[in-house]
Structures are given as C-alpha cells and as structure tokens.
C-alpha positions as CSV (number, residue, x, y, z in Angstrom):
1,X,28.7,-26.8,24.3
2,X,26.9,-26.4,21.2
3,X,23.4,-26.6,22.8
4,X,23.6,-22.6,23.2
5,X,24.0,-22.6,19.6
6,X,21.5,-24.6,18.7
7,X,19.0,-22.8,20.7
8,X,19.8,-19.7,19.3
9,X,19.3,-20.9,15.9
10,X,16.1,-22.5,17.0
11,X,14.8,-19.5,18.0
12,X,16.1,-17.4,15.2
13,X,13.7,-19.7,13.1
14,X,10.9,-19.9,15.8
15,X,11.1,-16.0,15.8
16,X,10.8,-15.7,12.0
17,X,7.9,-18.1,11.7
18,X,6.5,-15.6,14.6
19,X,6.9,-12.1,13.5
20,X,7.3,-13.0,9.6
21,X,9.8,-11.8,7.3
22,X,12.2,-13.7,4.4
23,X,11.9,-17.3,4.1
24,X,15.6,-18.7,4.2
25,X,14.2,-21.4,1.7
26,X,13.0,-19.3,-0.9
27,X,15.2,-19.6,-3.9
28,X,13.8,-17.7,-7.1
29,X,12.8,-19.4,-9.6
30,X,15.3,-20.7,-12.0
31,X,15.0,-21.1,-16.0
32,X,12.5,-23.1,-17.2
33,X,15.2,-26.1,-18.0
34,X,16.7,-26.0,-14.5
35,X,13.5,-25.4,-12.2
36,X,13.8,-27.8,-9.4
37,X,10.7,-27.5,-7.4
38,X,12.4,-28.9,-4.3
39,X,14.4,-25.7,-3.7
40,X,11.7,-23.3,-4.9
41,X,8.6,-21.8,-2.5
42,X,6.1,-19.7,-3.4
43,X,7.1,-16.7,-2.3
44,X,9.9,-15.2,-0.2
45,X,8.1,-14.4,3.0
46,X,6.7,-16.7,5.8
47,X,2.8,-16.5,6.0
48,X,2.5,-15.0,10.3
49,X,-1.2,-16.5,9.5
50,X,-0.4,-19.7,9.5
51,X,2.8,-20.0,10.9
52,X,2.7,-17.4,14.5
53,X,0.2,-19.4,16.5
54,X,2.7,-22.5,16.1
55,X,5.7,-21.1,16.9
56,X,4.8,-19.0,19.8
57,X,3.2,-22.0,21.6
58,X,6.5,-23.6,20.4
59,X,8.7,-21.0,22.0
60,X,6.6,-21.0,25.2
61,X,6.8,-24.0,25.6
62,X,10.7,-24.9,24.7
63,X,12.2,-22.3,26.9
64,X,9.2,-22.6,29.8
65,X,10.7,-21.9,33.2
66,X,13.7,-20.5,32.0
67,X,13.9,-17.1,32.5
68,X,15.1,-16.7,29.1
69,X,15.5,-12.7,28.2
70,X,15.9,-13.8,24.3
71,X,13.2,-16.0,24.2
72,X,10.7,-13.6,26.2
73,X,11.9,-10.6,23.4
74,X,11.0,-12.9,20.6
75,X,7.1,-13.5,22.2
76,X,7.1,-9.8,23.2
77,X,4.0,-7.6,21.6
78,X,5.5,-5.2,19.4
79,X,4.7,-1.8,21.4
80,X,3.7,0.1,18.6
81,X,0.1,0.2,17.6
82,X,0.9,0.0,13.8
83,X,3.1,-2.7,14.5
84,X,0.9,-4.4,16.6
85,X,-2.2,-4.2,14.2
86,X,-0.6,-6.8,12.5
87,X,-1.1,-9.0,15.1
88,X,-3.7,-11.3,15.2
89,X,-5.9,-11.4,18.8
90,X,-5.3,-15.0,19.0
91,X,-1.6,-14.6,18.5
92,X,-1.5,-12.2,20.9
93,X,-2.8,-14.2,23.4
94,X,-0.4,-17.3,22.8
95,X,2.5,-14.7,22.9
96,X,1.9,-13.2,25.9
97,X,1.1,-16.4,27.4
98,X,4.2,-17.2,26.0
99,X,6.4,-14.9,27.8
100,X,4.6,-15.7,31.4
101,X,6.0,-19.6,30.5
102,X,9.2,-18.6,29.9
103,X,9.3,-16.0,33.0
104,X,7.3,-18.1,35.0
105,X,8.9,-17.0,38.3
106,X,7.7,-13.2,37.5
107,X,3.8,-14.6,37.4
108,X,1.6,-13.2,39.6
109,X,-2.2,-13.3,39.9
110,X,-2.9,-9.2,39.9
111,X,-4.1,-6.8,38.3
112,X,-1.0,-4.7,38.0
113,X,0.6,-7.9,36.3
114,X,-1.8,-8.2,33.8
115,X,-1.9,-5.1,33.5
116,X,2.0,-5.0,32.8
117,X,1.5,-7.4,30.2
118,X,-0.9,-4.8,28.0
119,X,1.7,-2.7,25.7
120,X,2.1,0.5,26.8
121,X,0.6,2.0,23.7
122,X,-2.6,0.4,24.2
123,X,-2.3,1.5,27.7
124,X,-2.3,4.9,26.8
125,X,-4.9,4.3,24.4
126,X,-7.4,2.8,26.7
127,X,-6.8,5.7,29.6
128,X,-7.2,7.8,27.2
129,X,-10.7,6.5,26.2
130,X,-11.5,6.5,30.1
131,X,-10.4,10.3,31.0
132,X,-12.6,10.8,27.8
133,X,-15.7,8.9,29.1
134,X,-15.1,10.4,32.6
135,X,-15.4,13.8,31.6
136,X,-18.2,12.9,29.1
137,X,-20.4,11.6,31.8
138,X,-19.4,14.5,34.0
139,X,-20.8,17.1,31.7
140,X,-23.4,15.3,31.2
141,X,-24.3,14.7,34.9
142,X,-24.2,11.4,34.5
143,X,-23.3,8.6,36.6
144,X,-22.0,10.9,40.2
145,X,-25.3,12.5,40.9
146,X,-27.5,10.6,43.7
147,X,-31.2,10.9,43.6
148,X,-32.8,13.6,41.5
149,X,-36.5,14.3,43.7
150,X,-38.0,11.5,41.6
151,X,-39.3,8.5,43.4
C-alpha cells in the first residue's frame, strides 16, 4: 500500500527538521515585480534550534514500538564529537529517548544499556578522562592509601 510511502516521506521530513539541512520550501527570492511571499522563506536551511526538539518527540512517538531500523537511524546521535557538538543537550536527550520508543523491546534497566546508548566517541572520551584521573591520584597517593599514623 502506500502507507510505507508515506512514512518514509514523513520521516524524510521529520529527519530534516531533526538534523537540519535545505528547506524544500525555500524558493529564492524573485524580482521585485513577481515576489510572492507565499513561496519565499527566509533562508534555505531549517533552524535545528527550533525545529529538533519537535520532531524527535514526533519520530519517537510515531514509530514507538516498532522496531523501526530507519526511524531509530534518524534519532541516532551522530558519533562524531564535531558532529555531535552541534547538538543541543536537550535534543540529545529527546533523541535518544527517541530511539528506546521506537526499539522498545531492546530496553533494559542497566547500566551497560545506558551505557550503550552514550556514543562511542564520548565513550572514549570519558575513559580516557578516568585512566587520566586514576593515574593522577595514584601519583599523588591519593585515594588507595589507608591510614597514614594520624589519628
């Protein structure tokens, strides 16, 4: 039926209201004696700022329960860290709550899952930061040694 198609194009628009990029309803501005202001936006890219927050609750929610591997790859987190800068916190919350919606059957309440749901650059980046502190503290002789005659 034509429902598939639909869907897709609903989330082709969903995910560009998401992750940004060229509005389809931009249309440069014409001469002065033909300007229709109907056809014409502002600019040529969707604003993520006020548009990402909306459509990933709006994906979540559409395709919820549906183990849907497009609609989970549209919420995805980008998974690298200049990519992902762009990304507000708030959106990032709403799209990775997102994706456990639509894979709802994959939820569980562990660590290691929310764990899986970190990007694996910012994995990297925050054990990183820990084997750093670690070895900090252990040069230091902080944190591991018990009692020092004090007391």
């Amino acid at each position: 039926g034509g429902g598939g198609s639909r869907d897709a194009a609903l989330l082709d628009r969903l995910s560009l209201l998401l992750r940004g990029g060229l509005s389809p309803h931009y249309r440069p501005p014409s001469p002065p004696h033909r300007w229709a202001p109907s056809v014409t936006s502002a600019s040529p890219r969707v604003d993520v700022a006020l548009t990402a927050r909306g459509a990933a609750v709006a994906i979540g929610l559409a395709w919820h329960r549906t183990e849907s591997p497009q609609a989970a790859a549209a919420l995805a987190l980008p998974e690298e860290l200049p990519a992902l800068d762009g990304v507000r916190p708030d959106t990032a919350l709403l799209r990775v709550m997102g994706v456990a919606l639509v894979k709802w059957r994959g939820v569980r309440a562990t660590a290691s899952w929310v764990r899986s749901q970190v990007p694996v650059a910012v994995r990297a980046v925050c054990d990183e930061l820990r084997r750093l502190e670690r070895a900090r503290c252990g040069a230091a002789g902080v944190g591991g040694a018990s009692g020092s005659g004090a007391g």
